[in-house]
C-alpha positions as CSV (number, residue, x, y, z in Angstrom):
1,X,-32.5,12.2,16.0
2,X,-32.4,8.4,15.3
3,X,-36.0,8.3,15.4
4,X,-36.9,10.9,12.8
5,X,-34.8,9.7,10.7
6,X,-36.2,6.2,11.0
7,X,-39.7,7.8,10.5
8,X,-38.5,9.4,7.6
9,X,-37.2,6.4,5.9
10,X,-40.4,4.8,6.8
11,X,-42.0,6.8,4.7
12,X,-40.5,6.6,1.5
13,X,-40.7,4.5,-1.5
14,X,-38.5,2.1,-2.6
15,X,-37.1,4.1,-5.3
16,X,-36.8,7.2,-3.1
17,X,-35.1,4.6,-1.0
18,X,-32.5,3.9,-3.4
19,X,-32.1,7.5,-4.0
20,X,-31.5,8.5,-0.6
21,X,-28.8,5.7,0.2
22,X,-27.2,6.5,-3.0
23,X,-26.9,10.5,-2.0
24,X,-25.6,8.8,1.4
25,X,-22.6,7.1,-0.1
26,X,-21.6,9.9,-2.2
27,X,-21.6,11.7,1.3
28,X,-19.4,9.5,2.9
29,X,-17.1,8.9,0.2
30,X,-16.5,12.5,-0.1
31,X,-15.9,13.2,3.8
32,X,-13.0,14.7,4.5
33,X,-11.8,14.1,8.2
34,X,-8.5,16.2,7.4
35,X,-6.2,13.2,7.3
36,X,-5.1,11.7,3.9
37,X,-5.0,7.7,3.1
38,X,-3.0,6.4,0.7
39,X,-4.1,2.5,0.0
40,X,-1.6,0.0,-1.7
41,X,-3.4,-2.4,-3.5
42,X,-2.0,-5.8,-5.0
43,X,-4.4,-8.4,-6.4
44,X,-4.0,-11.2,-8.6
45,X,-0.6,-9.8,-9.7
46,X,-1.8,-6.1,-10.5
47,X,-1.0,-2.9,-8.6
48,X,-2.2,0.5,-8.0
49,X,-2.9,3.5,-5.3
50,X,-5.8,4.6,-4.2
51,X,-6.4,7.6,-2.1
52,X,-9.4,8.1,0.2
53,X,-9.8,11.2,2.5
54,X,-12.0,9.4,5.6
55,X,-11.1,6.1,7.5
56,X,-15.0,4.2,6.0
57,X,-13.7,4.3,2.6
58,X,-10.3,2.8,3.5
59,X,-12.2,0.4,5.5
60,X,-14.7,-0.4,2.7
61,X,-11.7,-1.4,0.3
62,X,-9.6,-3.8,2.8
63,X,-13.5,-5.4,3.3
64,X,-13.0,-5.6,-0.7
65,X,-9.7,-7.0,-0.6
66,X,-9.9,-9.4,2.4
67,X,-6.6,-11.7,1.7
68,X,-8.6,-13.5,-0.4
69,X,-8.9,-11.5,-3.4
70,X,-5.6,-9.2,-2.6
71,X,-4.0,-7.4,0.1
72,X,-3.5,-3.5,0.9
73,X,-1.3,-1.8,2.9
74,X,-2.6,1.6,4.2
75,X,-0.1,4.7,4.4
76,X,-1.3,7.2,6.5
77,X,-1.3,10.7,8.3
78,X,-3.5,9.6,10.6
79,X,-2.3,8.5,13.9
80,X,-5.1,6.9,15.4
81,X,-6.0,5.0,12.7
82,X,-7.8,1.5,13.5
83,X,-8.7,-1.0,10.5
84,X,-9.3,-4.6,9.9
85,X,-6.7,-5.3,7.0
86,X,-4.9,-7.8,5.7
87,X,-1.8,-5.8,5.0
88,X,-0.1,-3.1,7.2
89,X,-0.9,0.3,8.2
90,X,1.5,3.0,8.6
91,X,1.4,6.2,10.1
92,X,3.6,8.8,8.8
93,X,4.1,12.9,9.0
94,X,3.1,13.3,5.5
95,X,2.8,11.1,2.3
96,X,5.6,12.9,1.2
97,X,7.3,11.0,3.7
98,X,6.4,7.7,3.1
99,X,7.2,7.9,-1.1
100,X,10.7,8.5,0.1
101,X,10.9,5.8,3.0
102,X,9.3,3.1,0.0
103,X,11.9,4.3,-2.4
104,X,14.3,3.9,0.2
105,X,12.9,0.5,0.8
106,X,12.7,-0.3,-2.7
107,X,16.9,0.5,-3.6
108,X,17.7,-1.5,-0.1
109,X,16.3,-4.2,-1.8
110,X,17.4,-4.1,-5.4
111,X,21.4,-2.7,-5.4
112,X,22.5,-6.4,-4.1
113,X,20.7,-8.1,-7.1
114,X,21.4,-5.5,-9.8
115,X,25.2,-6.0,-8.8
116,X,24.6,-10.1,-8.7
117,X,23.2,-9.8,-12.3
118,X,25.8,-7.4,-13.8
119,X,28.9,-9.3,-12.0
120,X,27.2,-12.5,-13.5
121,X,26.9,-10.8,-16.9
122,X,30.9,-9.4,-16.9
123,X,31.5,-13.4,-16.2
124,X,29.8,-14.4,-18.8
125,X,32.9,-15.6,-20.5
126,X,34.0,-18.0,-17.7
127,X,31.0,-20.5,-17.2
128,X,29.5,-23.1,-19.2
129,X,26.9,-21.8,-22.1
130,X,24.0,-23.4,-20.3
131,X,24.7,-21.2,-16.9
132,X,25.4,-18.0,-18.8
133,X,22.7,-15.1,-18.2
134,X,20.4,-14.7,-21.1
135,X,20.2,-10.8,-21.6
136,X,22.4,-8.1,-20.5
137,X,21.1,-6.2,-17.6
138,X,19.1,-3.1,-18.6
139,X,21.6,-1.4,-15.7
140,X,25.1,-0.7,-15.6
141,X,27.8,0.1,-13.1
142,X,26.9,4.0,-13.5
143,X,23.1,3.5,-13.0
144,X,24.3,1.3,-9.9
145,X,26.6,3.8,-8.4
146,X,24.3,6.5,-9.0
147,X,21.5,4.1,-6.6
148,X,23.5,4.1,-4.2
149,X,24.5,7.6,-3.7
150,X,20.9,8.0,-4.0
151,X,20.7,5.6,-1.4
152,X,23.5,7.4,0.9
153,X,21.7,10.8,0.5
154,X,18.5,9.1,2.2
155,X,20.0,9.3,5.8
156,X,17.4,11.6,7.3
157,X,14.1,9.4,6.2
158,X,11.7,9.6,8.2
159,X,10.8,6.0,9.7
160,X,6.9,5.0,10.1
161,X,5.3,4.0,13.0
162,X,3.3,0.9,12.5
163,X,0.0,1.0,13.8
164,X,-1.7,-2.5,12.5
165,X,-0.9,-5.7,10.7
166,X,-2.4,-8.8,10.0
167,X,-2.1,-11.2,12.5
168,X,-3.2,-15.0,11.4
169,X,-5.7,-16.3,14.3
170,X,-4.6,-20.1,13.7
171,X,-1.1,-18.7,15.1
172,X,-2.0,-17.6,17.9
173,X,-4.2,-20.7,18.8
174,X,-1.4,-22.8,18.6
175,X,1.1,-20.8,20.9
């Protein structure tokens, strides 16, 4: 099979070259292995999601993104998943799953310094003007309670299983 194929490259144009590599990529980008990849992005300070339905195109994007240029961290449904990347790869049930585990994350996280910034605000009136907080905090003690019962009512979240992260070579050389 590899040999016809060569042969038939062989035998086309430049142009019909270009052609044929470009009906390629739309091939692989549109492969669907039956497992769903949800990609993290953060570069330069700007965020987004990208979702990708076969393992090349994940891999093509964290090639992209080395550490260099930004960093991605790979949610997945796929268990057997094995990329170079400079962020982490998760496996989890279903993406479903791993919204609520990163808004899980994300309230863990936050409730402490809300309350620091609103018990700072209330105490406004007993520190020097220079140490007083600016703004008021767009949150209150109702928004605050209401996290955290949100946050109580997370108890069956489904933990991933982490199946790569970035491991910096010069650590390892000096261990």
């Amino acid at each position: 099979m590899k040999k016809r194929i060569e042969n038939f490259l062989k035998n086309l144009s430049f142009e019909q070259l270009k052609e044929v590599r470009e009906q390629v990529e739309c091939l692989i980008y549109a492969y669907d292995d039956g497992y769903l990849y949800e990609c993290k992005v953060r570069s330069y300070g700007r965020n987004w999601t990208e979702r990708h339905t076969n393992p090349q195109c994940v891999q093509d994007l964290c090639y992209r993104y080395d550490g260099d240029d930004g960093i991605i961290d790979v949610y997945t449904t796929n268990p057997d998943l094995k990329i170079d990347t400079y962020g982490d790869v998760y496996y989890f049930p279903t993406l479903e799953d791993a919204e609520r585990w990163r808004n899980k994350r994300y309230l863990e996280s936050w409730i402490p310094q809300w309350e620091k910034d609103l018990a700072a605000w209330n105490n406004r009136e007993n520190v020097p003007f220079q140490q007083r907080p600016n703004f008021s905090p767009i949150y209150g003690q109702e928004s605050i309670d209401g996290a955290k019962e949100e946050l109580a009512g997370m108890s069956d979240i489904v933990e991933p299983v982490l199946l790569g992260y970035y491991e910096d070579e010069t650590e390892n050389e000096e261990n």
